[in-house]
C-alpha positions as CSV (number, residue, x, y, z in Angstrom):
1,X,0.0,0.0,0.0
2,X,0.8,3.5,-1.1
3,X,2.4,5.7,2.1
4,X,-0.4,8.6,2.3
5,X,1.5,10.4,4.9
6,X,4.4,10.4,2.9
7,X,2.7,11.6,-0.4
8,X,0.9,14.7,1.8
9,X,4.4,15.5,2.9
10,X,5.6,15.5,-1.0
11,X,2.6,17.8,-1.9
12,X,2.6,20.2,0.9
13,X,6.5,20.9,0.5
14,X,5.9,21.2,-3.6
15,X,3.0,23.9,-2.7
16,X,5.8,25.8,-0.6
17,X,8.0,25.6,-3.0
18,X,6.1,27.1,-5.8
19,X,5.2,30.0,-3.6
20,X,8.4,30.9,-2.3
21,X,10.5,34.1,-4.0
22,X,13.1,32.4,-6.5
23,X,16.2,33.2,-3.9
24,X,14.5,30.3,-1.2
25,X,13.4,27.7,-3.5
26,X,16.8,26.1,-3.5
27,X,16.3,24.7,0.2
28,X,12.7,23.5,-0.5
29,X,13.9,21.7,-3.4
30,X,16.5,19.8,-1.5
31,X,13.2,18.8,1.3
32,X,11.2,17.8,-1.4
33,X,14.6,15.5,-2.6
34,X,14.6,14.4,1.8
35,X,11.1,13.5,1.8
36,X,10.8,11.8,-2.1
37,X,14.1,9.3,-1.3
38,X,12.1,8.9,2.5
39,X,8.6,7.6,0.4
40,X,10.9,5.3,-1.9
41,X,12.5,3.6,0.9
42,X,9.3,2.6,2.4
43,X,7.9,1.6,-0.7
44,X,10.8,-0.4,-1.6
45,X,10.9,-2.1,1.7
46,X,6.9,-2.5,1.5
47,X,8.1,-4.2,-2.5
48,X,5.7,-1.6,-4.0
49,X,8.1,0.3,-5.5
50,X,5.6,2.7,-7.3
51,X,7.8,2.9,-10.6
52,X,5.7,5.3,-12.8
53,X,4.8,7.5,-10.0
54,X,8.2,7.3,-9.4
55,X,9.4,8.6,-12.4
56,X,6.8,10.9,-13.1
57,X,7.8,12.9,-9.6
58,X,11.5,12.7,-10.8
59,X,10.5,14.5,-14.2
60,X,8.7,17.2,-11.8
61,X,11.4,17.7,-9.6
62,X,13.8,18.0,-13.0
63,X,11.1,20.9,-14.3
64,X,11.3,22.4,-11.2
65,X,14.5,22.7,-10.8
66,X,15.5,24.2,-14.6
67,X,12.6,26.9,-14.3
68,X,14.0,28.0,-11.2
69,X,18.0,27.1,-11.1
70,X,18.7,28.6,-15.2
71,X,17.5,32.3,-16.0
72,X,16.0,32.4,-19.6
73,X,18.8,33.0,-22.0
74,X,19.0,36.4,-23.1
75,X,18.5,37.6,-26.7
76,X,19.7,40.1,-29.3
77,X,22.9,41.2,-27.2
78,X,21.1,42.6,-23.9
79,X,23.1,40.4,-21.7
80,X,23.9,41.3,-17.7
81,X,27.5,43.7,-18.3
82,X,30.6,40.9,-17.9
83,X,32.8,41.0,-14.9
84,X,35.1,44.0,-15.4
85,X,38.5,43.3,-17.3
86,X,41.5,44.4,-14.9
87,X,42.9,47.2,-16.2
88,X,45.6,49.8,-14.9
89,X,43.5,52.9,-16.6
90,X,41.1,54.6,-14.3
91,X,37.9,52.1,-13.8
92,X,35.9,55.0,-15.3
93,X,37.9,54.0,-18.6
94,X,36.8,50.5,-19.1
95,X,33.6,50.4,-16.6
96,X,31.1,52.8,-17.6
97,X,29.0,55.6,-14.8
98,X,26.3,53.4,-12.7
99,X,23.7,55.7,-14.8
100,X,24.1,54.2,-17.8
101,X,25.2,50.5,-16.3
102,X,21.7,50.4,-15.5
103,X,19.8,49.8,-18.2
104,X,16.4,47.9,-18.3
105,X,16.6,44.4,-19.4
106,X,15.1,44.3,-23.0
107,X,12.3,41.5,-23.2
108,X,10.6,40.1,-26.3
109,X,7.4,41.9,-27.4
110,X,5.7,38.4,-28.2
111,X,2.9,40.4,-29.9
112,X,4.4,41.2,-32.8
113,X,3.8,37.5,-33.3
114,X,0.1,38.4,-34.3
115,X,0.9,40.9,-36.7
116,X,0.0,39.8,-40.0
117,X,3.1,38.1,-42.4
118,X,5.3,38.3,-39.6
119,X,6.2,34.7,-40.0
120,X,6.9,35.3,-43.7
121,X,10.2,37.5,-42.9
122,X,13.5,37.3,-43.1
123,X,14.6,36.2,-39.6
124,X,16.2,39.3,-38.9
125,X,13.1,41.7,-39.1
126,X,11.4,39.0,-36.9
127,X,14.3,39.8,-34.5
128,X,14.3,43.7,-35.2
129,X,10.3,43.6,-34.5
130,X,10.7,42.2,-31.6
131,X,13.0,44.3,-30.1
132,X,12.2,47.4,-31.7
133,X,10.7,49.3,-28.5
134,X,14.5,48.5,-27.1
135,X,16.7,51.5,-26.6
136,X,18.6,51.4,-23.8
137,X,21.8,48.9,-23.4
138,X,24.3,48.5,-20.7
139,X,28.0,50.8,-21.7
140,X,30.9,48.6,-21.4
141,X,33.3,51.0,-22.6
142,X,32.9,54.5,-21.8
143,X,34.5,57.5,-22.4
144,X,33.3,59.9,-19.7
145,X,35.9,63.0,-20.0
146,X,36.5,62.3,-24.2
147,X,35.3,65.7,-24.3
148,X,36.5,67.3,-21.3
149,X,33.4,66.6,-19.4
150,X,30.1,68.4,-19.8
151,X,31.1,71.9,-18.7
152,X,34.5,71.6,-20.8
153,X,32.9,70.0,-23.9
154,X,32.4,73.5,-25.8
155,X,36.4,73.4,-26.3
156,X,35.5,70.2,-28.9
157,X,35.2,71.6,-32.4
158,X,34.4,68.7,-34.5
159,X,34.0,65.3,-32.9
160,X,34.8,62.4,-35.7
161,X,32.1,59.5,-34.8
162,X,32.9,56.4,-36.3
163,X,30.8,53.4,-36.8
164,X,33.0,50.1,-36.7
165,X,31.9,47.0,-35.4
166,X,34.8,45.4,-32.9
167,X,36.6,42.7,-35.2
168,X,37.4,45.7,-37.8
169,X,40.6,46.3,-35.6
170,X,42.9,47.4,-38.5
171,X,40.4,50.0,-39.9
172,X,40.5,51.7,-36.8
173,X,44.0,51.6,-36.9
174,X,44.3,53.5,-40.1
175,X,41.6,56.1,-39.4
176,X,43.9,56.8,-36.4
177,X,47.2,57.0,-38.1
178,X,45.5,59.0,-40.7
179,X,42.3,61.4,-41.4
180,X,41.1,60.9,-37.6
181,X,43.9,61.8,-35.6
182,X,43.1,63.5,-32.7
183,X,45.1,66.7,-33.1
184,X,44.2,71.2,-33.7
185,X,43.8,72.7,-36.6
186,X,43.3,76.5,-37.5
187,X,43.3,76.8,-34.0
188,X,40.2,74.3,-32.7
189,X,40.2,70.5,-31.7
190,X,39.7,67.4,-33.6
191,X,38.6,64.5,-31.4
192,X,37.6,61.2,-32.1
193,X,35.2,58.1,-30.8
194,X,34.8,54.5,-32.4
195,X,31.1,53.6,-31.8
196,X,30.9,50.1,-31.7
197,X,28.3,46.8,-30.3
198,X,29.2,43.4,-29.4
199,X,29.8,40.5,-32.3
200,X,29.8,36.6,-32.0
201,X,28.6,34.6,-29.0
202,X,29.9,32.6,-25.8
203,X,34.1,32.7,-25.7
204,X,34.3,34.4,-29.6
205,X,32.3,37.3,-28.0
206,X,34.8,37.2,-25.2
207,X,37.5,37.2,-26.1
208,X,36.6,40.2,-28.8
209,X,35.4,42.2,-26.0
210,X,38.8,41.2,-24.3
211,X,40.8,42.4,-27.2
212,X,38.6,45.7,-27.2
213,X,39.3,46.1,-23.7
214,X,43.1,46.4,-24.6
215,X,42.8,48.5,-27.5
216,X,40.5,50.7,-25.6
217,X,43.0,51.3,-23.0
218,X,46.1,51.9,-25.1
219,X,44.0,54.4,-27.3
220,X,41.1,56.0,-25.4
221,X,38.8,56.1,-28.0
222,X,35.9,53.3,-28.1
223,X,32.4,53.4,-26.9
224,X,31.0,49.3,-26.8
225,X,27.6,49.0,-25.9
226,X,26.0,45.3,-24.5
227,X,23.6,44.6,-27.8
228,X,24.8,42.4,-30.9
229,X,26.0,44.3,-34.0
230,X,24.0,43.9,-37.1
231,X,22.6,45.9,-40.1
232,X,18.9,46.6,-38.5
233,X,20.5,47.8,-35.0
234,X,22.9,50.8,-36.5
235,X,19.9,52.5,-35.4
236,X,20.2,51.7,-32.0
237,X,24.0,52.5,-32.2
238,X,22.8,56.0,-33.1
239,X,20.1,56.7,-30.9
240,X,22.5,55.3,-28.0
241,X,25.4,57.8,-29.1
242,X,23.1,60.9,-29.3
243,X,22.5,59.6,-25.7
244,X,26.1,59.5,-24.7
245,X,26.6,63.0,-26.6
246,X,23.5,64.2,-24.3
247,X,25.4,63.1,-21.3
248,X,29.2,63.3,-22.0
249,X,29.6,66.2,-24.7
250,X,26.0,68.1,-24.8
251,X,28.7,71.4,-25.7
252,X,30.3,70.1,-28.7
253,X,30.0,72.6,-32.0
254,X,30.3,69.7,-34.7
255,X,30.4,66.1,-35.4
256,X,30.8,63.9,-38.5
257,X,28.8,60.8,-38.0
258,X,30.7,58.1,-40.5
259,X,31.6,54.4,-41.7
260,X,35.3,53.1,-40.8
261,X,35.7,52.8,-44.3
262,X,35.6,56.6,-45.9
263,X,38.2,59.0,-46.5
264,X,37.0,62.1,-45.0
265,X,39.3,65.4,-45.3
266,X,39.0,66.7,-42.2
267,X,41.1,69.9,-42.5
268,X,38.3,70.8,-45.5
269,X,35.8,70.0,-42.6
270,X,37.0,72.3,-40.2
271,X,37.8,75.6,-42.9
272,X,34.0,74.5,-44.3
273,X,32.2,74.7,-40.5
274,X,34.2,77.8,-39.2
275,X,33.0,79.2,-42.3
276,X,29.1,78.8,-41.5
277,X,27.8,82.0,-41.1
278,X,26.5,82.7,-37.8
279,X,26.5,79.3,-36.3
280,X,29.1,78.2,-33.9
281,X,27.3,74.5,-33.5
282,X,26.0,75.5,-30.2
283,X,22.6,76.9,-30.7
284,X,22.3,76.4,-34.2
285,X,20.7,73.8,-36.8
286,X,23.1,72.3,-39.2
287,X,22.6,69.0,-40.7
288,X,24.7,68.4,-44.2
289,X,25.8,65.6,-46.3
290,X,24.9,63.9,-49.6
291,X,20.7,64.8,-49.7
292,X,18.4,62.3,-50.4
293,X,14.9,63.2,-51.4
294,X,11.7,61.8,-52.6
295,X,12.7,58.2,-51.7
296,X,11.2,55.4,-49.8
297,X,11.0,52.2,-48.5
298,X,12.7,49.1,-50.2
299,X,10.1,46.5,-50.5
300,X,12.3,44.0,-52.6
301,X,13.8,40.9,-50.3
302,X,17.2,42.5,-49.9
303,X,19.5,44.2,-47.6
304,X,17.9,47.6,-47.0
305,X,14.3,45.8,-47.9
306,X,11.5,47.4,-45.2
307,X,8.4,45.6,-45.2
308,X,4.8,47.4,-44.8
309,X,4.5,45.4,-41.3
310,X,7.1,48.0,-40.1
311,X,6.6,50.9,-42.2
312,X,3.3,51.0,-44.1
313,X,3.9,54.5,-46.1
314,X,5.9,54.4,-48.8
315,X,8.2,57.8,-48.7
316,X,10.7,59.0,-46.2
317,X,11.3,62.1,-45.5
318,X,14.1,63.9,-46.5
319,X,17.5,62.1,-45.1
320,X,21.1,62.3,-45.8
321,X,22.8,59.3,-46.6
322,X,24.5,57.4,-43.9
323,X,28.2,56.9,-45.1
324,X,29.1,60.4,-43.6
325,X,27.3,63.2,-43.0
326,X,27.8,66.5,-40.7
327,X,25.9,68.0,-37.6
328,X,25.8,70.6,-35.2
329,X,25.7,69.7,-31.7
330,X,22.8,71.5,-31.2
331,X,21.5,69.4,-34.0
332,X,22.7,66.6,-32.1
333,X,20.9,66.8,-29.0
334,X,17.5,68.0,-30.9
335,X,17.8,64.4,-32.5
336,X,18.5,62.5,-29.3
337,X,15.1,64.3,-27.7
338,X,12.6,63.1,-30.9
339,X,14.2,59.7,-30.8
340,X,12.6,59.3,-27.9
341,X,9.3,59.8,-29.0
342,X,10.4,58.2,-33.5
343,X,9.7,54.4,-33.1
344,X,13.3,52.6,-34.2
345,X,13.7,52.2,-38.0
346,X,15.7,49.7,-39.7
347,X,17.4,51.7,-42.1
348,X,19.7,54.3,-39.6
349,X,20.2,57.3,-42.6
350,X,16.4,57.4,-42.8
351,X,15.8,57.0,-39.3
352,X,17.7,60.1,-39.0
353,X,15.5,62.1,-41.6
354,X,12.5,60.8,-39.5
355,X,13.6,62.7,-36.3
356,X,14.5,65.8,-38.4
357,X,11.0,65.8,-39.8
358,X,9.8,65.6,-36.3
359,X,11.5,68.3,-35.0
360,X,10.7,70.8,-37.8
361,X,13.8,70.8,-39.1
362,X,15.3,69.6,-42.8
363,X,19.0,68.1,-44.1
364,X,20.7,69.9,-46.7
365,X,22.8,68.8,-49.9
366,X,26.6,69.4,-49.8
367,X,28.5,68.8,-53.2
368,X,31.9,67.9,-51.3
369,X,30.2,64.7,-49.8
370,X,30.7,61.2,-51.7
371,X,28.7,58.7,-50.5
372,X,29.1,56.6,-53.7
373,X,32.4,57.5,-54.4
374,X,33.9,60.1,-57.5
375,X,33.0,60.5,-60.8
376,X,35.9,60.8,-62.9
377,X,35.7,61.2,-66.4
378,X,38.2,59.5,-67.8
379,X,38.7,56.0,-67.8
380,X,43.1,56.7,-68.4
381,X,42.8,58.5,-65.2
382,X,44.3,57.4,-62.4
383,X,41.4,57.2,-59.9
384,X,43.7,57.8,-56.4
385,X,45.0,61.2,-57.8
386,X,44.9,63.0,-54.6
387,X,43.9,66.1,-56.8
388,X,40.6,64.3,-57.1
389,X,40.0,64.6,-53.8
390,X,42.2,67.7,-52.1
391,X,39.0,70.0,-51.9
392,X,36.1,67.3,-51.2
393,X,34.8,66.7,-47.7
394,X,34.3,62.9,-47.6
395,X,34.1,60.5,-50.0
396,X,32.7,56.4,-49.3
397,X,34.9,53.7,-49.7
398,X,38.4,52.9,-48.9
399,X,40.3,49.9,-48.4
400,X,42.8,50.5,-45.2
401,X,46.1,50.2,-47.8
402,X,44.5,52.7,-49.8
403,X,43.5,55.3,-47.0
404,X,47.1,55.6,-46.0
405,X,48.1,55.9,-50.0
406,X,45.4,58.9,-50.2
407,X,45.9,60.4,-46.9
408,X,50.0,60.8,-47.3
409,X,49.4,62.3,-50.6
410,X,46.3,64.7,-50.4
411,X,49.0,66.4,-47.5
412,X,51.7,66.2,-49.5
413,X,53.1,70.0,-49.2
414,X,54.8,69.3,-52.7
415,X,50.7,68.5,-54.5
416,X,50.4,70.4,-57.2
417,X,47.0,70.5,-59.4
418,X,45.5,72.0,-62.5
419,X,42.8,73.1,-61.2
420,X,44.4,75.5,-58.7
421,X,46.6,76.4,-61.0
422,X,49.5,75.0,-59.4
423,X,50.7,72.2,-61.4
C-alpha cells in the first residue's frame, strides 16, 4: 500500500515551493529531494516500489529545478554587463557611470507574433520587431571625459564619430594613423570616438570584448555597448550615441557621424564649418551631407528591404545618406530628444530624416560629400590622384592600404594640381 503520509508531505512541501520568491526555492527543493528518497525507501521495503509514480515525480522535480535554477537565456545582445577586465586605466575607462550600467533588461514583445506576415520574414526583421521598443543597453566601454566633461565639452570643435563593429581592428587603426587623428587645426580641436556593439557569441564574444578592452586602453577612444552588432541595430547604435553626446559632450559645435571605411578630409571639414555664417554649432541647426529626397521604402527581399509590417507609407522624409554626413551639436541633441518619441527604424540614414521631420527641421545637400564615391571622367585616369580629392569633404569607400596611400598624398606640401593652377 501507497504511504499517504508520505505523499501529503511530498505535496505540501511542492505547494511551498512554488510559492516561495526564486532566492528560497533552492532549500525547498532539497526537502522535497529528503522527503521523495524517505517515500521510496518505504515503498521499496513494503516491494511496491511505485515505478511510474516514481518517475513521473522525478520529471517534476527535474522541471522544477531548470525553471528556477537557469535564467531564460537572453537575446539580441542585452546580456547582464561581464565582470570587469583588470585594467591599470582609471575604472571609469573600461567600466562605464552606474547611470548608464543600468539599463532595463530588454524583453521580447511576443505580440508582434500576431501581426500579419510576420512569420513570412527574413529572420532578422522578426528579431528587429521584436525588439524594436529596445533602446537602452548597458556601456561597457565608456568614455566619460573624451570631451573634457560636460562643462569643458564646448572646447571640442568637430567630434569624428565612427561606426565600426569590434573585429574591424585594422580600420581603426588606419583612421587613427591618418584622417582621424586627434590633433588642432586653425586653432580648434579634432577628437575622435569609435562607436561600436558586441559581435559573435559565448568565448568568440569574449574574447573580442577582451581584445577591445586592450585597445581601448592603449588608445582612449571606443564606446562598446552590451547589444549584438548587425545591419537593423545601426539605429540603435545611433540613438545610444546621441544619448552618450547628451550626457558626456551636450557642448560640442560639430560632429561627423561616419563608416570606418571613408576618406574624410577633415582639414576641408574644419575651414567648411568655421566658415558657416552665424552658427558656432552651439545653438544652431546644421545638418549636411549627400541629400536624399523623394525616396522610400525598399520592398524587394534585400539588404535595406522594409516591409509594410514595419513601415506602411511608402516615402521617407528627406535624409542624408549614412556613409558620412555632418551636424551641429545643437542638432545633435534636438535628435537625441525626438528619438525618444520616433519608433526605431531599420534603415539608420532614414531613421535620422525621421527625427529631423519631427522636429521641424530639414538636411541639406553638400557637393563635397561622396557617399558613392567620385565620378571621374576619364577612364586613363588614375582614380587615387589626390587632386581628385584635395578640396572634397568625404568621400565612401576605402580599403585600409589605400587610406594611407590617399591620406599621405592629399597632405603632400609638394601637390600640385590643374585646377588651382598649381601644377
Amino acid at each position: 500500500m501507497i504511504d499517504v503520509r508520505s505523499l501529503m508531505q511530498l505535496s505540501a512541501c511542492f505547494q511551498i515551493s512554488l510559492s516561495l520568491p526564486i532566492g528560497h526555492v533552492y532549500l525547498h527543493i532539497s526537502t522535497l529531494c529528503e522527503a521523495l528518497w524517505l517515500w521510496l525507501s518505504r515503498m521499496l521495503l513494503r516491494r511496491k516500489t511505485g515505478f511510474f509514480l516514481m518517475v513521473t515525480i522525478c520529471l517534476l522535480l527535474i522541471s522544477i529545478w531548470k525553471n528556477y535554477h537557469i535564467p531564460p537565456p537572453p537575446f539580441n545582445g542585452a546580456q547582464l554587463p561581464p565582470e570587469p577586465i583588470p585594467s591599470r586605466e582609471k575604472p571609469a575607462a573600461i567600466i562605464s557611470r552606474p547611470s548608464l550600467l543600468i539599463s532595463p533588461r530588454c524583453e521580447q514583445n511576443l505580440s508582434m507574433a500576431n501581426v500579419s506576415g510576420f512569420f513570412d520574414l527574413p529572420t532578422r526583421l522578426q528579431d528587429f520587431m521584436y525588439y524594436q521598443h529596445c533602446k537602452h543597453f548597458p556601456l561597457l566601454l565608456d568614455l566619460p571625459n573624451k570631451c573634457g566633461g560636460a562643462d569643458g565639452s564646448s572646447d571640442v570643435f568637430l567630434l569624428l564619430a565612427i561606426k565600426s563593429p569590434p573585429q574591424n581592428f585594422e580600420r581603426r587603426q588606419v583612421l587613427r594613423d591618418t584622417w582621424a587623428q586627434e590633433r588642432p587645426h586653425k586653432g580648434v580641436w579634432i577628437r575622435r570616438v569609435f562607436m561600436s556593439g558586441t559581435s559573435g557569441a559565448g568565448i568568440a564574444k569574449r574574447r573580442l570584448n577582451k581584445l577591445m578592452a586592450v585597445e581601448h586602453k592603449k588608445h582612449g577612444d571606443i564606446l562598446q555597448w552590451d547589444f549584438q552588432e548587425s545591419f537593423t541595430n545601426l539605429t540603435l547604435k545611433q540613438v545610444l550615441f546621441l544619448e552618450w553626446v547628451k550626457e558626456c559632450c551636450p557642448r560640442v559645435r560639430f560632429l561627423l557621424n561616419g563608416d570606418d571605411d571613408i576618406f574624410a578630409h577633415t582639414d576641408n571639414m574644419v575651414d567648411y564649418l568655421q566658415g558657416v555664417h552665424g552658427n558656432d554649432g552651439g545653438d544652431k541647426h546644421l545638418f549636411t551631407g549627400a541629400l536624399m529626397e523623394g525616396t522610400g521604402p525598399v520592398r524587394e527581399n534585400n539588404k535595406y528591404f522594409v516591409p509594410v509590417q514595419v513601415q506602411a507609407s511608402d516615402s521617407y522624409p528627406a535624409y542624408c545618406s549614412g556613409g558620412g554626413y555632418m551636424l551641429s551639436g545643437h542638432t545633435a541633441n534636438v535628435l537625441y530628444r525626438m528619438s525618444r518619441f520616433v519608433a526605431l527604424h531599420p534603415i539608420d540614414d532614414a531613421y535620422m530624416g525621421m527625427c529631423l521631420d519631427r522636429a521641424g527641421l530639414k538636411p541639406s545637400a553638400h557637393m563635397g560629400v561622396k557617399p558613392w564615391g567620385l565620378n571621374i571622367p576619364l577612364v586613363k585616369e588614375d582614380t587615387f590622384d589626390p587632386c581628385f580629392y584635395k578640396d572634397i569633404l568625404m568621400v565612401h569607400r576605402f580599403m585600409p592600404a589605400q587610406m594611407y596611400l590617399l591620406w599621405d598624398q592629399v597632405n603632400d606640401p609638394k601637390l600640385r594640381c590643374w585646377s588651382d593652377g598649381t601644377a
